[in-house]
Every structure is written in C-alpha cells, then in structure tokens.
GUGU-402154 format. One record per residue: chain; y, z, x of N, C-alpha, C in turn. Coordinates in Angstrom, 1 decimal. Atoms other than C-alpha are relative to their C-alpha. Layout:
A_Y_Z_X_Y_Z_X_Y_Z_X
...
***
This chain:
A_-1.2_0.9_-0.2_-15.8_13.4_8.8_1.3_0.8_-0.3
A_-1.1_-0.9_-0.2_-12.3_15.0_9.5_1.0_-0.6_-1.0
A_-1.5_0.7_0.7_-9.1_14.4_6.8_1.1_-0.8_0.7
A_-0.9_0.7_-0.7_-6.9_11.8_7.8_1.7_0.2_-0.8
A_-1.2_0.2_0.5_-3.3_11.2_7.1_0.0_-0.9_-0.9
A_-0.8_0.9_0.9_-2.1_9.2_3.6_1.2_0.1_-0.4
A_-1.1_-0.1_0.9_1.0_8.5_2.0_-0.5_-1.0_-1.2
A_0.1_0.9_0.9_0.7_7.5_-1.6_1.2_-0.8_-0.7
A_-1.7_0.9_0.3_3.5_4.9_-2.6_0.2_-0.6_-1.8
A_0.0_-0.2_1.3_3.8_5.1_-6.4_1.0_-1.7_-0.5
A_-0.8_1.0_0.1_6.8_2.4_-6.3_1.4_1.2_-0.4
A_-0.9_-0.5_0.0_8.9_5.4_-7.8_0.3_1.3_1.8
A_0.1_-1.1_-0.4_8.0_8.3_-5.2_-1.2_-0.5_1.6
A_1.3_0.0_-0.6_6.1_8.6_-2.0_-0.5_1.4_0.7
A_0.9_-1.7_-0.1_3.5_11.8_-1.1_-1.0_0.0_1.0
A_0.9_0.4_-0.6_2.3_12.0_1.5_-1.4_1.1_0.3
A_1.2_-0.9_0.5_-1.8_13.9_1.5_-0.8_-0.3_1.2
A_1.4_-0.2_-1.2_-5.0_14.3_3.5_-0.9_-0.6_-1.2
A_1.2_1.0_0.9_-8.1_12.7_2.2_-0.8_-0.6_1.0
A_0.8_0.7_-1.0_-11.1_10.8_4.1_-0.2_-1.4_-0.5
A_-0.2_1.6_0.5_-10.8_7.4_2.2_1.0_-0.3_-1.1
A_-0.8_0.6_0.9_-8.5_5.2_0.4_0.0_0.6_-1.6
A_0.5_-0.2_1.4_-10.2_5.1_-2.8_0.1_1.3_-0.1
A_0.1_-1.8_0.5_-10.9_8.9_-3.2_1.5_0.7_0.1
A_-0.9_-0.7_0.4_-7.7_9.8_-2.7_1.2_-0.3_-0.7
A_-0.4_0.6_1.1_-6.2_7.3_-5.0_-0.5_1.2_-1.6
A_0.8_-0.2_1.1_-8.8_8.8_-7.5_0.5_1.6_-0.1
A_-0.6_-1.5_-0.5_-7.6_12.7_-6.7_1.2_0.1_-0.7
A_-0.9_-0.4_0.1_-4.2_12.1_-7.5_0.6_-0.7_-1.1
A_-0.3_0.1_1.5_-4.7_10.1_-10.5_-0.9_0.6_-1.2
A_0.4_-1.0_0.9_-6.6_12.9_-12.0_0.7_1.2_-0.3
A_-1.0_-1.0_0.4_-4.3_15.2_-11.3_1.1_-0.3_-1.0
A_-0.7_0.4_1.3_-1.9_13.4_-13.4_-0.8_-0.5_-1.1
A_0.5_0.0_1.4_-4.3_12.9_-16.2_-0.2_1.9_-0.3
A_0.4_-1.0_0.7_-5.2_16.6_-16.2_1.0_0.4_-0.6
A_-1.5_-0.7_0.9_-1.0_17.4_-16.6_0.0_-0.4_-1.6
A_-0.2_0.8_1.4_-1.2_14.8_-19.8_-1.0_0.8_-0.6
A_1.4_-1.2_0.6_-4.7_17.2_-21.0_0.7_0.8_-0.5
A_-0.2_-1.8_-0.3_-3.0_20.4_-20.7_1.5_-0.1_-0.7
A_-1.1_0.0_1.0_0.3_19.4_-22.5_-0.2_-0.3_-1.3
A_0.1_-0.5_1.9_0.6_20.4_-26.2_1.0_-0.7_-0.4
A_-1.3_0.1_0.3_4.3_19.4_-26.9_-0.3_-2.1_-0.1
A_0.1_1.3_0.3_3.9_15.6_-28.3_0.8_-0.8_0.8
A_-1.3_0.9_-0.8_7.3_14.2_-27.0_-0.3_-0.2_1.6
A_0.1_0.0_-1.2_6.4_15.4_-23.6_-1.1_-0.6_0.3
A_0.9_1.0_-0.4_3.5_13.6_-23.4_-0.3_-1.2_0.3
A_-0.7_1.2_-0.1_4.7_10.7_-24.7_1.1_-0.5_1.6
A_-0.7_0.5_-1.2_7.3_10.5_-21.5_-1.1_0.1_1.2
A_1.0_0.5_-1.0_4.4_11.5_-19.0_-0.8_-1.0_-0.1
A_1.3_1.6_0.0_2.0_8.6_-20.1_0.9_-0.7_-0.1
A_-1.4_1.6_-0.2_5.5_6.0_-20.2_0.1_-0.1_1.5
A_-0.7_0.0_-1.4_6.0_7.6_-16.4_-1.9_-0.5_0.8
A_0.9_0.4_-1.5_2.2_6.9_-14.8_-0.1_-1.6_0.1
A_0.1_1.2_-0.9_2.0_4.4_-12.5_-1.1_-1.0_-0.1
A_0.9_1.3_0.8_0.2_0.8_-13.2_-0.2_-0.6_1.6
A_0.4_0.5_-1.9_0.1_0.4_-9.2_0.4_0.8_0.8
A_-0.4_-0.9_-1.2_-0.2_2.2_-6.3_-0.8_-0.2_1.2
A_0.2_0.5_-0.8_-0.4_1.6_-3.0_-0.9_1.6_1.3
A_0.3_-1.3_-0.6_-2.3_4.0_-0.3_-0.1_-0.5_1.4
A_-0.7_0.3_-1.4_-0.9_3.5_3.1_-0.7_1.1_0.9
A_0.8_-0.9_-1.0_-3.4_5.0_6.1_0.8_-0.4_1.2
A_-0.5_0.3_-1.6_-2.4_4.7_10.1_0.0_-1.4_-0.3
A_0.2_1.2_-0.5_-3.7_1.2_10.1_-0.6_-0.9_-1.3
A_0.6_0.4_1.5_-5.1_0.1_6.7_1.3_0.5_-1.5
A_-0.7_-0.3_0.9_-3.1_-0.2_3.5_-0.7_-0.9_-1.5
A_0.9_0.3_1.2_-5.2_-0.4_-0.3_0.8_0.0_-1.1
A_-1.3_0.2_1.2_-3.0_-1.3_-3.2_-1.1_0.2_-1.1
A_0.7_0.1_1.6_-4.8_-0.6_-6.9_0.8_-0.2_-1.2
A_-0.7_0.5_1.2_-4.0_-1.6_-10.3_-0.4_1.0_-1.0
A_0.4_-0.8_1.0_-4.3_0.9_-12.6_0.2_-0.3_-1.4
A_0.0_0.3_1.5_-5.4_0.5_-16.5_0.0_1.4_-0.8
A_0.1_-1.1_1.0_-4.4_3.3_-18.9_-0.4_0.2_-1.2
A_0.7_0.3_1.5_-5.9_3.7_-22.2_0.7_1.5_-0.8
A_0.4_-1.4_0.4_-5.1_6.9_-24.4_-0.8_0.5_-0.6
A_0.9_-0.9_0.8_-8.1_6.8_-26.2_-0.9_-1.4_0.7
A_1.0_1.1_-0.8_-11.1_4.8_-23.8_-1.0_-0.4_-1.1
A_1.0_0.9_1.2_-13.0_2.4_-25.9_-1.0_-0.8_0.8
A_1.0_0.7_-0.7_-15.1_0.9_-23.1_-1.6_1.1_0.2
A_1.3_-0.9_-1.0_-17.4_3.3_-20.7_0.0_1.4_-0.8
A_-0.1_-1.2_0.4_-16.1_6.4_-21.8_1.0_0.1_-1.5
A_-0.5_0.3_0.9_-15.3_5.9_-25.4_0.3_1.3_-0.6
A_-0.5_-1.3_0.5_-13.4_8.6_-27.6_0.8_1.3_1.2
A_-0.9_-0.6_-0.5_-11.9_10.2_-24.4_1.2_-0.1_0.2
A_-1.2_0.2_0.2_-8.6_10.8_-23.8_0.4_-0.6_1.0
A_-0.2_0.0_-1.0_-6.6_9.4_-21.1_-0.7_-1.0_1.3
A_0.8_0.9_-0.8_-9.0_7.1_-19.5_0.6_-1.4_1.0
A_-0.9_0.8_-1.0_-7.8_5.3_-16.4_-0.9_-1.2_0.8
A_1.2_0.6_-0.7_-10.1_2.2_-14.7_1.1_-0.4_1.1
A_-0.9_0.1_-1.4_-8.8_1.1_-10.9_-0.5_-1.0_0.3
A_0.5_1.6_-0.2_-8.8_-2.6_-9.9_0.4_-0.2_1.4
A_-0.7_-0.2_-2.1_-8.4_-2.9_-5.7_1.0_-1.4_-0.1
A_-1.0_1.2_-0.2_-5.8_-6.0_-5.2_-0.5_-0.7_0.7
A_0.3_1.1_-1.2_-6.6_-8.8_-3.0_0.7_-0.1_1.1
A_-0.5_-0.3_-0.8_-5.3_-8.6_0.0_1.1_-1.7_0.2
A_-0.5_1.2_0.3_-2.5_-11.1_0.4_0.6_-0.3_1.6
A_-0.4_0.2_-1.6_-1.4_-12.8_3.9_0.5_1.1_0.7
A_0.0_-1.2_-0.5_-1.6_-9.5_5.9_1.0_1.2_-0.4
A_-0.7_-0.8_1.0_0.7_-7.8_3.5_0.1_1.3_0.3
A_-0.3_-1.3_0.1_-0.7_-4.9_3.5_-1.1_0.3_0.8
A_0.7_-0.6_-0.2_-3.2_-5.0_6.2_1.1_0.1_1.5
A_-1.1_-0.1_-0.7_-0.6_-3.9_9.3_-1.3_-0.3_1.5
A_0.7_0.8_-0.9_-1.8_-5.8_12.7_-0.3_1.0_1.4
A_0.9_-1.2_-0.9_-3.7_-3.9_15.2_-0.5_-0.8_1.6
A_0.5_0.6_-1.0_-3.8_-4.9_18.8_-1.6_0.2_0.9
A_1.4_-0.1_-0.1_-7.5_-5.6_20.1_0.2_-0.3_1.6
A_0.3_-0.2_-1.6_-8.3_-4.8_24.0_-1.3_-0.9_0.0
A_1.4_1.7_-0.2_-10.7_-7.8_25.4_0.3_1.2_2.5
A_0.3_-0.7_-1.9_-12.2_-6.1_29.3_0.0_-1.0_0.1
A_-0.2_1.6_-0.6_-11.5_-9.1_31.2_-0.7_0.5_1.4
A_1.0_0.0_-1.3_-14.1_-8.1_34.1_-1.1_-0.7_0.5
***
C-alpha cells in the first residue's frame, strides 16, 4: 500500500505528512510529542510542553476527515500504569457531514 497525503490540524498549527491511515498517523505524531516530553530534563520546560499538547486533532485525507480526542495522563493509572506520559485516543462521531467532505458518485446509465 503506497503513502498518501495528510494534513494534521492541531487547532493551533497544521502539518502536513505521508502515512497509509488516519489512525496511524494520528498515533506517529502523538508519539513524537510524547517522546520530546521523555527526553526533557529541565522541569519548567516540561511543564509548558504538556500545557501545549493538543486534546483534539483532526486528520484531513483527500476525501475523508478523522477528528480524535485525545486523553493525557502524566503518570497512566489505567492499562499502562506507572508510565509516563500516557495518551488514550477516542475517534469523534461524525457530525452532519462535517467532516466527511462529499464525493461525487458516477451511476453508468447504459
């Protein structure tokens, strides 16, 4: 299966990436911002990266558009208890074609 075009729409920023599904490259690009929050030492700074990630994000294909909800934890007490950082992803409901963009359908009339 070949990479398609995404843009991810944060609400502050939008980026646009390659990827072969919604979900996975939702999941991609909110690991990359958990790993920055890992990998910083400096307290304060941490503190402002985990105030800045995003609690929804939208992932806009050619013809499909997947909104998620994102849940942050800094210390996961569910599935993955005692890790840091732990993020769960909830898909949105799709709301009167919102966000599914309308797609004209060919009918062979022969």
């Amino acid at each position: 299966m070949a990479k398609r075009q995404f843009t991810i729409d944060t609400g502050r920023e939008k980026i646009p990436v390659e990827g072969h599904a919604h979900k996975n490259v939702a999941v991609k690009y909110l690991m990359r911002r958990r790993r920055s929050l890992l990998g910083t030492r400096d307290p304060q700074k941490v503190d402002t990266l985990y105030s800045s990630l995003p609690t929804n994000i939208k992932i806009i294909g050619k013809q499909l558009t997947h909104e998620y909800k994102i849940n942050w934890e800094r210390v996961g007490s569910a599935e993955f208890e005692g890790s840091r950082f732990v993020f769960t992803m909830d898909e949105e409901q799709l709301q009167s074609g919102d966000t599914i963009h309308n797609v004209p359908t060919v009918v062979n009339m022969d």
